[in-house]
Structures are given as structure tokens and as C-alpha cells.
N, C-alpha and C positions, 0 to 999 in steps of 0.2 A: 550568462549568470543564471538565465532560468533554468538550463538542462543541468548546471550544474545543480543546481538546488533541487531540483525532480533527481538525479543520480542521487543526493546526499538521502534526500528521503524514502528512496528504495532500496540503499544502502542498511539502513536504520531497519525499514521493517523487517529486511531481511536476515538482519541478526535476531532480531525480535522473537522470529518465528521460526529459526535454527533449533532443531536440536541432533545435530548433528554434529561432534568434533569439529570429522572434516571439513562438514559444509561453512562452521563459522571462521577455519582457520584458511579456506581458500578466498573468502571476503577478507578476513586479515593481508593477506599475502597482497592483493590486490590493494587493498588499500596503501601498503607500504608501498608500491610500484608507486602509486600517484601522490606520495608523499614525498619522495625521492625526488620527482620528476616535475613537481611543483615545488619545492625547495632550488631543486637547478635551475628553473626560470623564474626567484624569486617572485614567486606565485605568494604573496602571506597569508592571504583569504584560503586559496584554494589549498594550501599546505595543511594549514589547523583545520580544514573540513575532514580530510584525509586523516589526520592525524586524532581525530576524535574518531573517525567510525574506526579505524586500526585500533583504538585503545578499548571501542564499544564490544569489536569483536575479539578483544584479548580477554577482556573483563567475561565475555558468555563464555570463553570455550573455560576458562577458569573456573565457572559455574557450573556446568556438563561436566568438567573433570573430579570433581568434587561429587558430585552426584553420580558419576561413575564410579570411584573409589569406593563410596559411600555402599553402593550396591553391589558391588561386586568384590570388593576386597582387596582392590591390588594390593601386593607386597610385595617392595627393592630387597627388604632384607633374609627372611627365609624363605627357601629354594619351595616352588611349587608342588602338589600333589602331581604323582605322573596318572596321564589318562585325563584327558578332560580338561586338564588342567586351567588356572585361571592365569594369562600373564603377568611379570610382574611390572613394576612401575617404570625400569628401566626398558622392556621390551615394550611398554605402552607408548612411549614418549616413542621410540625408535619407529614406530607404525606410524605415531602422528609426525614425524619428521620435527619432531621439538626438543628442545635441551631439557636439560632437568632445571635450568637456574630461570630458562622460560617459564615452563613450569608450574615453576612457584611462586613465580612473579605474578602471572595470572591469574594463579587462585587467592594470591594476595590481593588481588585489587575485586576480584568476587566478592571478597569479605567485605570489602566498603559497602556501606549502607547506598543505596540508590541516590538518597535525593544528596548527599554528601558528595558523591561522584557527580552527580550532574552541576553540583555549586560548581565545584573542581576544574570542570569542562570548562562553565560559564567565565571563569577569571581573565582580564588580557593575559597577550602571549599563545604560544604555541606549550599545549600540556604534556606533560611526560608521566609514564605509570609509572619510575621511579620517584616521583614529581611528589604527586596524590597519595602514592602508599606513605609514604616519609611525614606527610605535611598532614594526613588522619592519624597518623601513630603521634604525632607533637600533641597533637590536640587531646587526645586521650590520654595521653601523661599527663597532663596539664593539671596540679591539685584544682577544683570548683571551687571558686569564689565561695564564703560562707556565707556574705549578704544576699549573693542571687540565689544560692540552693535554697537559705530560709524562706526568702522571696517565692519562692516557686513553689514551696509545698504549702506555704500559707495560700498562696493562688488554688490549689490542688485541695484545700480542707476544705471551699468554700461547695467544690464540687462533691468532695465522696461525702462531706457529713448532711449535704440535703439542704446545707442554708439557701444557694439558689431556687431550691425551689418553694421555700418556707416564704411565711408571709410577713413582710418587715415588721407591721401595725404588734404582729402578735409578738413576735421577739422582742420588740420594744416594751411591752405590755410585761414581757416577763422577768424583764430587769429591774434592780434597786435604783433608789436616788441615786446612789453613790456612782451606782454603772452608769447611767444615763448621763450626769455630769462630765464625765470622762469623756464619754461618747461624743456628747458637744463641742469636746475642746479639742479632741482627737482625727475626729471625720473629716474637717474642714481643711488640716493638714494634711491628713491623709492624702485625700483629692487635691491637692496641691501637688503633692510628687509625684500621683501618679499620672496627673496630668502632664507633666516632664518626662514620666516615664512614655507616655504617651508619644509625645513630639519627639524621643530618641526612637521610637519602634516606627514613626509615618515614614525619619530619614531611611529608614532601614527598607521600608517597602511590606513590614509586619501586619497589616490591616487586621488580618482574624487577633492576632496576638490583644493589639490597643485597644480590640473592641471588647475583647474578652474583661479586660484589665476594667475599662469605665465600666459596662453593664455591673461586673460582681460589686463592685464598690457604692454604685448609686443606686444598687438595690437597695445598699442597708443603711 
């Protein structure tokens, strides 16, 4: 278990520090060996280790290809300058020994946000990059609740307009009867749900989130 765990972690860096195609897609290749081959001896540990560093190194070369194109220009659809020329996307894939539907699969899971890939990893089960692309694309159709987006940017006024760093005594100071009575009836409640909201963010494992949430509130 230990060698494997020192392999999974040199595996890692070594995508890490890839920028190389090649060099990320011959750790791929290798990792599909021992995914295979840990799958035939119902290995399940050792299959989903394999199976996440194959999908770490599909995710970089997706990232280089993207930064390749990006720099360089490939184009599948019109024919090259003669002299010099720059290959095109179907002669690019044929050097990398990759499909086109590879690909694009690749540079689709690039496009996932880091720490959204690494939830993805973390879920039970053995992951698939048809898996994670499908299940970030659900999420992001998904219309936003209109309670949590208000929720969140009232979170967010408390930061950009300065009241955390304002002095409560003086704010207080600077409101009517009328607002201050409000205030009384309001705050108390207030700190009651977010104290709820509180105990749904500790199940979650949110700590910076819940702390954020009580500080802003019992400043004021």
C-alpha cells in the first residue's frame, strides 16, 4: 500500500510539472495499463488511484492543447501557408497518436474549474471524464436559487461597501428612532437563521464560509 501511495504521488507531481504533450500523455497511457490491469484483479483501491491520475493526465494534456492552439493557431478547417507551415489540428492529433473525439474530451475537462475537479475525484465510486464534464455542465444550467444569490450579494455588500470595517457604535449613532427599533426586532432574528445557516455549512465541512457569516452579522 505504501509503494503504491509514493507511485500515486509521483505520478501527481509528475503531471504537475509536465509541459510536455507527450510527456503527459505517456503517464496517461501508463496509467490506463494499471487501470486495466487493476480492474482484472478487482483491485477497487488500486483501479480509482489509476483512474484519477489517467483522468489528471487527460485533464493537462487538455490544458497544453489549448495553450497550444492558443499560441500557435492550429486550423482542421483551412489548408496551411506552404513553407513553414503550421500543422493543422487533424495532423496535430495524428503526431499525438489521439482521436479528435479524445481531444475534445480533454480540453473539456481543462475547462473544469480545479477545485470542481478535485470534488469530482473526491466522490465514491470509480470517476469517468464523461462522468465530471456532464455532471459541471448540469450544474451550470441549473437556474441559481433567488433566496441564495440575494443571500450572497447581501453577504458581499457587507465587504465591498466597508461596513466590516466601519465602527458599529458610529453606524448606530447614525440612524433614526425608527431604524434603530427595527434593528432590535430584526438582528435577533436575523442571528437566529444564520445561526441554522451556520449548523447546515459545519455539516458541510464550510468552516471559513460559517465564520464569515457570524463575524459580519455580530459586528453589527
Amino acid at each position: 500500500m505504501t509503494a503504491e501511495l509514493a507511485r500515486y504521488d509521483a505520478m501527481c507531481r509528475a503531471i504537475d510539472e509536465a509541459y510536455q504533450i507527450d510527456e503527459v500523455k505517456d503517464i496517461r497511457d501508463k496509467a490506463l495499463a494499471l487501470e486495466v490491469y487493476s480492474r482484472q484483479a478487482k483491485n477497487i483501491e488500486a483501479e480509482r488511484r489509476a483512474c484519477e491520475i489517467r483522468l489528471r493526465a487527460e485533464r493537462k494534456a487538455g490544458e497544453l492543447r489549448r495553450q497550444e492552439q492558443k499560441a500557435k493557431g492550429f486550423n482542421a478547417a483551412s489548408p496551411p501557408p506552404p513553407g513553414g507551415r503550421t500543422p493543422t489540428n487533424d495532423e496535430r492529433r495524428k503526431e499525438l497518436g489521439i482521436s479528435k473525439k479524445q481531444d475534445e474530451r480533454w480540453q473539456k475537462l481543462a475547462a473544469v474549474p480545479q477545485e470542481e475537479f478535485e470534488a469530482a475525484l473526491a466522490e465514491p465510486g470509480v470517476p469517468t471524464a464523461n462522468g465530471i464534464i456532464a455532471k459541471i455542465a448540469e450544474k451550470r444550467s441549473k437556474p441559481m436559487d433567488s433566496a441564495a444569490l440575494w443571500l450572497w450579494g447581501r453577504m458581499k455588500d457587507f465587504e465591498r461597501n466597508g461596513i466590516l470595517a466601519d465602527d458599529p457604535d458610529r453606524v448606530w449613532a447614525e440612524m433614526a428612532d425608527h431604524m434603530r427599533a427595527d434593528m432590535r426586532r430584526l438582528v435577533p432574528r436575523v442571528c437566529e437563521w444564520l445561526n441554522q445557516l451556520e449548523a447546515s455549512n459545519a455539516e458541510q465541512g464550510n468552516v471559513g464560509g460559517r465564520e464569515a457569516a457570524r463575524n459580519s452579522i455580530r459586528r453589527v
